[in-house]
py3Dmol code that shows the C-alpha trace and the ligand (Angstrom):
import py3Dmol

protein = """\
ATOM      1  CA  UNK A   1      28.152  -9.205  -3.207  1.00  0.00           C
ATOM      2  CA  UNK A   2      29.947  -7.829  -6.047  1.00  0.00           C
ATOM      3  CA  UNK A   3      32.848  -5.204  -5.792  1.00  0.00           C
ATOM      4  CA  UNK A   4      32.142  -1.484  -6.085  1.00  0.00           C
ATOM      5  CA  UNK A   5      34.855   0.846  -6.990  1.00  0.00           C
ATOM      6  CA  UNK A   6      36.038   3.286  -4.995  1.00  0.00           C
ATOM      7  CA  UNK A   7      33.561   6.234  -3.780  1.00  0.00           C
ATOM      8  CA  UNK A   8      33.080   9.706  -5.927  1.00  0.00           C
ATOM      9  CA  UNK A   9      33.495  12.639  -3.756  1.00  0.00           C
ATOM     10  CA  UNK A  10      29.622  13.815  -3.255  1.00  0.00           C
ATOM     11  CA  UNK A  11      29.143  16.883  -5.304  1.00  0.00           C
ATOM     12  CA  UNK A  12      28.649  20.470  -3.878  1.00  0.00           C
ATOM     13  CA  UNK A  13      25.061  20.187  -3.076  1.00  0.00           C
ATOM     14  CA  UNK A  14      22.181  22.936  -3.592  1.00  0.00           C
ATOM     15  CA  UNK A  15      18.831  23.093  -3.176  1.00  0.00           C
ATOM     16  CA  UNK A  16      17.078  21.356  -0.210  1.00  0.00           C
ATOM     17  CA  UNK A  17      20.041  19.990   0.513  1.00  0.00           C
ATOM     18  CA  UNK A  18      22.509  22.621   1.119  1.00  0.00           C
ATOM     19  CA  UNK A  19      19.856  23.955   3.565  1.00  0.00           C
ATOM     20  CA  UNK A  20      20.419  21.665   6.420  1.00  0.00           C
ATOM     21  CA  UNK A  21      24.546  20.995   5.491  1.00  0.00           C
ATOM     22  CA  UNK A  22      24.912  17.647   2.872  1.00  0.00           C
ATOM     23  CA  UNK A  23      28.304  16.904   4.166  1.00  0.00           C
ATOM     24  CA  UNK A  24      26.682  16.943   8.382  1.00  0.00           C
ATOM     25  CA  UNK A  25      23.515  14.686   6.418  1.00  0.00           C
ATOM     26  CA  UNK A  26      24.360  10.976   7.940  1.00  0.00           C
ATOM     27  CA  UNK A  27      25.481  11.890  11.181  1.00  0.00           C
ATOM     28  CA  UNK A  28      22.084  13.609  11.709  1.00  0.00           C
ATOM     29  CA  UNK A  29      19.342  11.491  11.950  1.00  0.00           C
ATOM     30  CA  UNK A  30      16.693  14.159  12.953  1.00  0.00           C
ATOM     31  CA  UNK A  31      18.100  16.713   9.897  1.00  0.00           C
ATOM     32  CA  UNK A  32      18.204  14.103   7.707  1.00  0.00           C
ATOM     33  CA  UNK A  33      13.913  13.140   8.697  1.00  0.00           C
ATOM     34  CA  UNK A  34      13.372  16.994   7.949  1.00  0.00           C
ATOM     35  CA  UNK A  35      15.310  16.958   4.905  1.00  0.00           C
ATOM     36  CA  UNK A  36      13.512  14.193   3.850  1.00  0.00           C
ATOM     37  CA  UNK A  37      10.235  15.739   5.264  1.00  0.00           C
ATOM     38  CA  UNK A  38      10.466  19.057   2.902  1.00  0.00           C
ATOM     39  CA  UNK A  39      11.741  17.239   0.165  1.00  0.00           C
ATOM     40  CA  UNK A  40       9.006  15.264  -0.150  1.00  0.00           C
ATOM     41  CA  UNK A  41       6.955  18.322  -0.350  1.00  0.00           C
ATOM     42  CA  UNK A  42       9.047  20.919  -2.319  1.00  0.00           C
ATOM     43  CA  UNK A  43       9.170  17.952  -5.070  1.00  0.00           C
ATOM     44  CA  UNK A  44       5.802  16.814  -5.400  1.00  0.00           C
ATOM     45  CA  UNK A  45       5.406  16.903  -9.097  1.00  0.00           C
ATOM     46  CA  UNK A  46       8.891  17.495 -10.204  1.00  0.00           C
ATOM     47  CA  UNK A  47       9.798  14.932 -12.754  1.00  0.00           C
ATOM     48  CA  UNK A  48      11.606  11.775 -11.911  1.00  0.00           C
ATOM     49  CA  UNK A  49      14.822  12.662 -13.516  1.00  0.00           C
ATOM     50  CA  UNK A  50      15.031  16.140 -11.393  1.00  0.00           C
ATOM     51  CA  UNK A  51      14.236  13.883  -8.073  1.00  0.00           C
ATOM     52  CA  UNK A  52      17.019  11.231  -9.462  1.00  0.00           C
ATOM     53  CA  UNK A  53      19.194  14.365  -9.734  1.00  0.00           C
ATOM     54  CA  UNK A  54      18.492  16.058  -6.350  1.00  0.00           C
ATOM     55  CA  UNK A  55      19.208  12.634  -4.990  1.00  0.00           C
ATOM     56  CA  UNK A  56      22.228  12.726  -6.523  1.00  0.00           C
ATOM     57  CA  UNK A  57      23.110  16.293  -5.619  1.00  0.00           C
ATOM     58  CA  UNK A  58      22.352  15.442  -2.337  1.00  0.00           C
ATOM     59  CA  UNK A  59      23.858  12.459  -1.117  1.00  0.00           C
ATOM     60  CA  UNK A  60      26.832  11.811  -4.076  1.00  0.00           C
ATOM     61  CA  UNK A  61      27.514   7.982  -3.489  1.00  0.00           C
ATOM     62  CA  UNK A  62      25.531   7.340  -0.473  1.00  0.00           C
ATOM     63  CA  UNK A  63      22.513   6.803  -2.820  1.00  0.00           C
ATOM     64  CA  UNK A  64      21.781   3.533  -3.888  1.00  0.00           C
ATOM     65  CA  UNK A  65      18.529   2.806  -6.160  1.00  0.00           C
ATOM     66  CA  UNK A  66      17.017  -0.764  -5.368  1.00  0.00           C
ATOM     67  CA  UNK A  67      15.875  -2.730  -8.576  1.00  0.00           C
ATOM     68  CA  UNK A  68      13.641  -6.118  -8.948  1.00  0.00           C
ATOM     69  CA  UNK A  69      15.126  -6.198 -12.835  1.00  0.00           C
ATOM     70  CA  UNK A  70      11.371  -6.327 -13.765  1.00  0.00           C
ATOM     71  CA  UNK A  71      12.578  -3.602 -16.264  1.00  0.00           C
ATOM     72  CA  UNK A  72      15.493  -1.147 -16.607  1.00  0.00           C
ATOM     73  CA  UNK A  73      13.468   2.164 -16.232  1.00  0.00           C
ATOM     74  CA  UNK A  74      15.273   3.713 -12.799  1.00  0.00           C
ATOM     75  CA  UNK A  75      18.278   2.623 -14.444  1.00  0.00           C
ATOM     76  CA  UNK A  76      18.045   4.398 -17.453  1.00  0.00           C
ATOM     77  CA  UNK A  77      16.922   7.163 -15.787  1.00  0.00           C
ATOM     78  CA  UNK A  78      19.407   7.042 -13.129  1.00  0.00           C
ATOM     79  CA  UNK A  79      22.136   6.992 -15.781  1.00  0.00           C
ATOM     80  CA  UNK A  80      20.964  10.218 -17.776  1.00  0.00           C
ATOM     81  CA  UNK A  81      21.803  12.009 -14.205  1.00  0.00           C
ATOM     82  CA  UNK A  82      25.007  10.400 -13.360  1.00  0.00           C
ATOM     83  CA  UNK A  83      27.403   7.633 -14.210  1.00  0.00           C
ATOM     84  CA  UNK A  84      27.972   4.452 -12.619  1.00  0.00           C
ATOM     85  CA  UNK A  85      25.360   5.045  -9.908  1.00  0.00           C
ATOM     86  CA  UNK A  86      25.018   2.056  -7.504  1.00  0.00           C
ATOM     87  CA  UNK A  87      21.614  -0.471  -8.202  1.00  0.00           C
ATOM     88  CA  UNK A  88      20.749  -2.958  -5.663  1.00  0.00           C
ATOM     89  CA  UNK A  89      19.417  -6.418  -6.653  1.00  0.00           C
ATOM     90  CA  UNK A  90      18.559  -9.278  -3.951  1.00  0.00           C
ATOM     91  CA  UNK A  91      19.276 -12.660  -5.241  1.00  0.00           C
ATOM     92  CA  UNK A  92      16.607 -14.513  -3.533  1.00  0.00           C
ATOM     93  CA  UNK A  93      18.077 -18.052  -4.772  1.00  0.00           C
ATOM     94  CA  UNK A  94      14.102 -18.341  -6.200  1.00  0.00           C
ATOM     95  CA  UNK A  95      14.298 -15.688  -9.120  1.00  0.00           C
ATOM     96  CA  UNK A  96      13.145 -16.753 -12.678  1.00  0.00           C
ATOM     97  CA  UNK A  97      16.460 -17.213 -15.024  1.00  0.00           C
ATOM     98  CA  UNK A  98      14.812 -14.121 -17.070  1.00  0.00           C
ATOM     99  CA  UNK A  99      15.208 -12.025 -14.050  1.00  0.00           C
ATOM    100  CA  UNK A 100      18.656 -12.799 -13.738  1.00  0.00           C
ATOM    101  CA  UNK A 101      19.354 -12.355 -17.190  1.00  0.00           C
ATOM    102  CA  UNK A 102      17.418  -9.166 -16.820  1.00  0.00           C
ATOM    103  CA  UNK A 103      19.721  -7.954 -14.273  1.00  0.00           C
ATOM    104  CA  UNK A 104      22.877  -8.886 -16.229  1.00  0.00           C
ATOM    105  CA  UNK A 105      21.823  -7.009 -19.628  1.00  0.00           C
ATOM    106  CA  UNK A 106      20.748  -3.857 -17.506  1.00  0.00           C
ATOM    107  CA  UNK A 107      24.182  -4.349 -15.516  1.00  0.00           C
ATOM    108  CA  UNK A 108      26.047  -4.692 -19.298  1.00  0.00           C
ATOM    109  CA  UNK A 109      23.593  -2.012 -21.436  1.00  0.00           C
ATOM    110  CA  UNK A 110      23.026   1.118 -18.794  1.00  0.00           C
ATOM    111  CA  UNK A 111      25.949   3.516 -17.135  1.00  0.00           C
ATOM    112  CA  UNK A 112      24.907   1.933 -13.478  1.00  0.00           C
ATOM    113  CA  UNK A 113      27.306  -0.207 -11.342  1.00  0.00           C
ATOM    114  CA  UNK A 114      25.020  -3.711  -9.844  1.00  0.00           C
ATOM    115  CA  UNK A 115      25.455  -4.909  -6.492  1.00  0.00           C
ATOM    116  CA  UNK A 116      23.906  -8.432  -5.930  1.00  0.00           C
ATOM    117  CA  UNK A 117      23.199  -8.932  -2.571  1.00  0.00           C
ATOM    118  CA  UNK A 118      22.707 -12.976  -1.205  1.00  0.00           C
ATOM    119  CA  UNK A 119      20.761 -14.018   2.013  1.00  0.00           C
ATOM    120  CA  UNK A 120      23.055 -15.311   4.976  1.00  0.00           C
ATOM    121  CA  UNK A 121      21.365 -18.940   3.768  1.00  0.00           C
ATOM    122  CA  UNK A 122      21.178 -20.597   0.698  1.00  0.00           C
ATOM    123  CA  UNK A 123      17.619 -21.944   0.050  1.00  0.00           C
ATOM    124  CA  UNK A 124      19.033 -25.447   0.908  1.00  0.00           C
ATOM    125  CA  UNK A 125      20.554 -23.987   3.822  1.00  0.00           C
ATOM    126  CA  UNK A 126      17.265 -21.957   4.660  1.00  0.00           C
ATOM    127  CA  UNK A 127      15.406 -25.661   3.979  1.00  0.00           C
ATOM    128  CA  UNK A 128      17.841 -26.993   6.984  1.00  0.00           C
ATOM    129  CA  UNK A 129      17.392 -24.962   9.561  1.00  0.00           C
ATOM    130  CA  UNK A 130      13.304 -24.011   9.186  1.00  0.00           C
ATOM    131  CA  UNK A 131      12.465 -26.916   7.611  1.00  0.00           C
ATOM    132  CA  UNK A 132      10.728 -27.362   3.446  1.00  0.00           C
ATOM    133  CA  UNK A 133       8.361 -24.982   1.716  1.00  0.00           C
ATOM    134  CA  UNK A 134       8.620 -21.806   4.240  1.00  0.00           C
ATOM    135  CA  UNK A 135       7.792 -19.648   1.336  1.00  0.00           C
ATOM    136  CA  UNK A 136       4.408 -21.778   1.690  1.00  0.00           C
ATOM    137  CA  UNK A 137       3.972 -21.873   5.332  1.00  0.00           C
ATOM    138  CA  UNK A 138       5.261 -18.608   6.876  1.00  0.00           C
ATOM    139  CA  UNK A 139       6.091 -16.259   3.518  1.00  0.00           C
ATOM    140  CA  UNK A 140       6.466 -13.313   5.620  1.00  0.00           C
ATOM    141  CA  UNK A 141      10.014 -15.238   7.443  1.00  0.00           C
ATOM    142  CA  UNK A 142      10.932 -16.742   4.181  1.00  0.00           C
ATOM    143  CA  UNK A 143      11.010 -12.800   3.069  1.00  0.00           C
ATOM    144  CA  UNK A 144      12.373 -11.515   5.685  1.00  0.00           C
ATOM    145  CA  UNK A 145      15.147 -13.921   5.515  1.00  0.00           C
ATOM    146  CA  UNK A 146      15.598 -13.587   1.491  1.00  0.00           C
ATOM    147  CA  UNK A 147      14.677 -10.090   1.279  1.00  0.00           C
ATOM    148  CA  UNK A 148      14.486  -8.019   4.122  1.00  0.00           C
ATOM    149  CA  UNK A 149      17.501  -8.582   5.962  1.00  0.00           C
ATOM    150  CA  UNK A 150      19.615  -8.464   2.720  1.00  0.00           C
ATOM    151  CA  UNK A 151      18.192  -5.128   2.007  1.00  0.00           C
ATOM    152  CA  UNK A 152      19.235  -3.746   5.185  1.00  0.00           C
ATOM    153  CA  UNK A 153      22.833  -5.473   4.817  1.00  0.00           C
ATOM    154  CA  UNK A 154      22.826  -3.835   1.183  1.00  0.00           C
ATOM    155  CA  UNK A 155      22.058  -0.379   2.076  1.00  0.00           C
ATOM    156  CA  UNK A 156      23.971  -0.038   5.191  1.00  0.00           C
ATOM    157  CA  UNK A 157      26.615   2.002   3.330  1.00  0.00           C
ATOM    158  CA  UNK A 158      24.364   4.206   2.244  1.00  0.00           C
ATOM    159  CA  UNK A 159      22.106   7.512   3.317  1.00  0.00           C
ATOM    160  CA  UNK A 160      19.652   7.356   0.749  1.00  0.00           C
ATOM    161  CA  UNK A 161      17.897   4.906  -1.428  1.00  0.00           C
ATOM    162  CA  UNK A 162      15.558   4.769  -4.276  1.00  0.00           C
ATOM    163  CA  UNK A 163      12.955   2.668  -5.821  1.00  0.00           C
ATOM    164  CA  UNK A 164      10.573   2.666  -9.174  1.00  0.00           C
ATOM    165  CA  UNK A 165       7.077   1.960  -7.325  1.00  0.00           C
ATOM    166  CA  UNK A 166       4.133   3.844  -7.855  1.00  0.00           C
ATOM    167  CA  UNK A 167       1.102   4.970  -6.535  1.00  0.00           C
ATOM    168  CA  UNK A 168      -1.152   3.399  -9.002  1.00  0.00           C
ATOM    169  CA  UNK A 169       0.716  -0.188  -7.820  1.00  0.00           C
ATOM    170  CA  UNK A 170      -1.388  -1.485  -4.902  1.00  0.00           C
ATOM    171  CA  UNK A 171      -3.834   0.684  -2.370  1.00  0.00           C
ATOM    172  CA  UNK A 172      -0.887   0.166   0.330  1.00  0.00           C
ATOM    173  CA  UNK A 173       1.237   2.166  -2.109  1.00  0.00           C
ATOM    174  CA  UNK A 174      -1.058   5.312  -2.491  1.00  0.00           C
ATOM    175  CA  UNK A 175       0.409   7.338   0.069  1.00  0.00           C
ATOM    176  CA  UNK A 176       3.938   7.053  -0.751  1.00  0.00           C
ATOM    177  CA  UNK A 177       6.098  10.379  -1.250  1.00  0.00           C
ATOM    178  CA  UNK A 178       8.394  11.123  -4.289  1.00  0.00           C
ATOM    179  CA  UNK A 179      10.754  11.528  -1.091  1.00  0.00           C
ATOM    180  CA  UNK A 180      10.075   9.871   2.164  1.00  0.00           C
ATOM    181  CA  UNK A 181      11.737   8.844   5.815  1.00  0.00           C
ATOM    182  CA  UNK A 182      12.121   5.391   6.043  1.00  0.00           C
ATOM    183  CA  UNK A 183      12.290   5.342   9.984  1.00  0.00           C
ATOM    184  CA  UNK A 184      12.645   1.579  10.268  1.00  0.00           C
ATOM    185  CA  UNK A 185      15.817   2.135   8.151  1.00  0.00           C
ATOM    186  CA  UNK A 186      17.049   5.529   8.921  1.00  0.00           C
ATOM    187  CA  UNK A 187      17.480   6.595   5.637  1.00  0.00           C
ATOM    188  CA  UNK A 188      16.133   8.998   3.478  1.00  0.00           C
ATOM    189  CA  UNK A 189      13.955   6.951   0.727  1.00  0.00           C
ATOM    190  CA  UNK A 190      13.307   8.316  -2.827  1.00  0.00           C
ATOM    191  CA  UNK A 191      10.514   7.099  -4.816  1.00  0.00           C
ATOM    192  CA  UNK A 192      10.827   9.590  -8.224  1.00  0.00           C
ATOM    193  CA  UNK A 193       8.173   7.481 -10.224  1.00  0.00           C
ATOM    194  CA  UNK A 194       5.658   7.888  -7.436  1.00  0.00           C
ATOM    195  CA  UNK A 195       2.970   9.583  -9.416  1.00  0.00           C
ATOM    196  CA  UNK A 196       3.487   7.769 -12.716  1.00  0.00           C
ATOM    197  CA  UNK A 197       0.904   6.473 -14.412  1.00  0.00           C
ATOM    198  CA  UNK A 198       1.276   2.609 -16.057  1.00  0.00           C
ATOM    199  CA  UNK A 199       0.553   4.614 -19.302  1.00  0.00           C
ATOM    200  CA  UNK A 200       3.173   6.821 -18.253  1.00  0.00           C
ATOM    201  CA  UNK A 201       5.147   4.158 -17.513  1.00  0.00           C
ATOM    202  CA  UNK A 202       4.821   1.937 -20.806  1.00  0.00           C
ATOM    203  CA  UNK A 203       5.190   5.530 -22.761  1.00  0.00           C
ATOM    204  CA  UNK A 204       8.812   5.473 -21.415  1.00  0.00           C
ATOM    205  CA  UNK A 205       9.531   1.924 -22.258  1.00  0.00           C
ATOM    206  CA  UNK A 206       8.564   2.215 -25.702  1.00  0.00           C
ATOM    207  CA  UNK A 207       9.705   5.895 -26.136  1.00  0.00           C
ATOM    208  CA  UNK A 208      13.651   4.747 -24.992  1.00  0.00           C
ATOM    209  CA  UNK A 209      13.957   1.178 -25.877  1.00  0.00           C
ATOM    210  CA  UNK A 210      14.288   0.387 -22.366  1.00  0.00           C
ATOM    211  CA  UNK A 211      15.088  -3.412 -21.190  1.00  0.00           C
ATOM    212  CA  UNK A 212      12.108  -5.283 -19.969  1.00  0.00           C
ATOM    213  CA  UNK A 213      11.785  -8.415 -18.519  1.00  0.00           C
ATOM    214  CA  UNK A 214      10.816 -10.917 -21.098  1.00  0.00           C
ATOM    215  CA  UNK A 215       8.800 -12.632 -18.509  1.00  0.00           C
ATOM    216  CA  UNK A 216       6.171  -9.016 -18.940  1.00  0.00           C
ATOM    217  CA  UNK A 217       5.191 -10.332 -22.252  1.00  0.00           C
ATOM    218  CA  UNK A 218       4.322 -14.027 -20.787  1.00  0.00           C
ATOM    219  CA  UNK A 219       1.397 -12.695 -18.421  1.00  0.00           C
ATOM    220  CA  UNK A 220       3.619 -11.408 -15.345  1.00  0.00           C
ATOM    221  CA  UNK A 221       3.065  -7.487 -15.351  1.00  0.00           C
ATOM    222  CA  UNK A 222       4.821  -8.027 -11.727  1.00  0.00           C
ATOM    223  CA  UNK A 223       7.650 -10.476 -10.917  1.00  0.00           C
ATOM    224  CA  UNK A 224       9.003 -11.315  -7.612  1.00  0.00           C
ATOM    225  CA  UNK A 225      10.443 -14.800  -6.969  1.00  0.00           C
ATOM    226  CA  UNK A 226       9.259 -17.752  -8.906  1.00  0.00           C
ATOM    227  CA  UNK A 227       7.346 -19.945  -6.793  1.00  0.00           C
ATOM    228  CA  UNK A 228       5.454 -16.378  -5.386  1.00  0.00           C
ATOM    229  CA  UNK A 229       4.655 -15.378  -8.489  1.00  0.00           C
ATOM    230  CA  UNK A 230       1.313 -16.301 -11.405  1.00  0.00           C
ATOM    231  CA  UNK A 231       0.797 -15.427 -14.193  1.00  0.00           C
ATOM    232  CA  UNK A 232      -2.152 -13.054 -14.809  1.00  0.00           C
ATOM    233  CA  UNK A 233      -5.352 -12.693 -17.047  1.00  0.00           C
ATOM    234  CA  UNK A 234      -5.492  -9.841 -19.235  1.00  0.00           C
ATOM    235  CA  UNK A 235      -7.080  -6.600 -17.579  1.00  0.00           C
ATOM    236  CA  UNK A 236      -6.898  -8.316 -14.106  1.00  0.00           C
ATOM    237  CA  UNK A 237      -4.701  -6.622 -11.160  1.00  0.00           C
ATOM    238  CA  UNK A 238      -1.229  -6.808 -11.784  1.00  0.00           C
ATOM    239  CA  UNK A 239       0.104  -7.842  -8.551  1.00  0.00           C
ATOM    240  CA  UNK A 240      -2.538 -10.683  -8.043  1.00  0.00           C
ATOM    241  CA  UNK A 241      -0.393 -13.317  -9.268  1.00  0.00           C
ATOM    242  CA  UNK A 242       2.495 -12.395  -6.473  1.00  0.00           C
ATOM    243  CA  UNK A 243       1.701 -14.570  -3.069  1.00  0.00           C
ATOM    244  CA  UNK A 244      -1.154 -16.190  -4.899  1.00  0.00           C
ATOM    245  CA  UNK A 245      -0.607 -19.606  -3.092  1.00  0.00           C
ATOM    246  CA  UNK A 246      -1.307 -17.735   0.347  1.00  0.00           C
ATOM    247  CA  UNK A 247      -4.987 -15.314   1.334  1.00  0.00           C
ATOM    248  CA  UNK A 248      -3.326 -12.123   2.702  1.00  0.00           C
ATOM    249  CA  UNK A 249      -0.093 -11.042   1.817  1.00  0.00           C
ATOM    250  CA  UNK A 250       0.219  -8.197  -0.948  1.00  0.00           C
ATOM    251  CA  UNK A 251       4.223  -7.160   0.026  1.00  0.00           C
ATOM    252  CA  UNK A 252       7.530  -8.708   0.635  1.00  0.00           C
ATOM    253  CA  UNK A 253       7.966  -6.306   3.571  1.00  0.00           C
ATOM    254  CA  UNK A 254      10.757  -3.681   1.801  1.00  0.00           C
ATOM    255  CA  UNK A 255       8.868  -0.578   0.434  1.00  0.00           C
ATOM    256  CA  UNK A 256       5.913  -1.223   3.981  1.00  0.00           C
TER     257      UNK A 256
END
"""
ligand_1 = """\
8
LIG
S 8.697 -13.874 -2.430
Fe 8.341 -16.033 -1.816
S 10.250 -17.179 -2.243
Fe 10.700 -14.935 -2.353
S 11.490 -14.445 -0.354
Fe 9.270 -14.015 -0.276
S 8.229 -15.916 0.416
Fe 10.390 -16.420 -0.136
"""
view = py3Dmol.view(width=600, height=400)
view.addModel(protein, "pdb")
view.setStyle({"model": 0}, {"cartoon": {"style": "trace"}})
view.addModel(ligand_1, "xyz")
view.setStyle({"model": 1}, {"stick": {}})
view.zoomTo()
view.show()
């Protein structure tokens, strides 16, 4: 994992916040489910930058945002809030070079500090112990191992965390909150483009310049790692290529 520098000093919190005490937040696991509770419903349909912010306000360095480096659009919106705020990326040891190289222009372009996070195994470490082609026969261990437990190692220093899906992604995302408990991680999870629309969405690119994956312009409106993910016909879902080579799995098991 790459270094971080030393923490900013949260900033004197208002709002939603203040209500229930910022500075008590992480040693309160039931105040911090309410806070995350009323959030959620005092900022449905506040704009992403003013949930980034609240975030912010809220939690000072003990919010992370979580990225795939499919583009650079939490980023850049992250960094019209603060500087230097911390972005997650797991290093599966299967990403496509453009995701990689993704990750290092958003990491050299935006105001945000990246944290690459590695699995306990390399993938030919990973191929010792379980054996070739997990990703083929159980998926759901191979991301749990390369994913899952990696996320919960990355966010462990932190209260909060955010990430760009939508709604409009996949049914199993159409109930998600612009802020949300995440019980199986104790932590107060932000999702501030929740009700974008992919118009929406490709407004912003185009309207800032943002960094997108070159890989979006080859056929793969959604990238994961390489050997999970197809490209896709025009007009067809956009997560259909991801875990095409197996019947029933639609997520990697971080955001459900
Ligand atoms: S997406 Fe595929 S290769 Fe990546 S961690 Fe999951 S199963 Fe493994």
């Amino acid at each position: 994992m790459s270094g971080r520098p030393a923490r900013r000093k949260s900033p004197a919190g208002g709002g939603v916040a203040a209500a229930v005490g910022t500075s008590d937040v992480d040693e309160d696991v039931t105040a911090l489910r309410e806070l995350a509770e009323r959030a959620g419903r005092d900022l449905e349909g506040a704009s992403a930058q003013d949930v980034l912010r609240w975030a912010h306000e809220s939690f000072g360095d003990r919010f992370v945002l979580a990225s795939s480096m499919a583009d650079g659009v939490l980023a850049h919106l992250a960094s019209t809030v603060t500087s230097g705020i911390d972005v997650l990326f797991l290093d599966t040891g299967y990403h496509f070079a453009e995701t990689l190289g993704t990750r290092d222009a958003i990491a050299q372009v935006y105001d945000v500090n990246v944290r690459t996070v590695l699995p306990v195994l390399t993938v030919g470490q990973q191929e010792a112990v379980y054996g070739g082609r997990l990703l083929q026969r159980d998926p759901d261990a191979c991301c749990a191992i390369r994913k899952v437990e990696p996320l919960a190692r990355g966010l462990a220093p932190y209260t909060a965390w955010a990430s760009g899906i939508r709604r409009d992604e996949a049914t199993t995302r159409r109930e998600i909150g612009v802020v949300e408990w995440d019980a199986r991680r104790a932590k107060v999870k932000v999702n501030p483009l929740a009700s974008w629309t992919q118009e929406q969405y490709d407004f912003y690119i185009a309207d800032n310049g943002i960094l997108v994956n070159p890989l979006q312009f080859d056929g793969y409106p959604s990238i994961g790692c390489a050997p999970c993910t197809r490209r896709v016909a025009p007009g067809a879902d956009p997560r259909s290529g991801r875990w095409a080579q197996v019947d029933d799995k639609v997520e990697c098991g971080l955001h459900a």
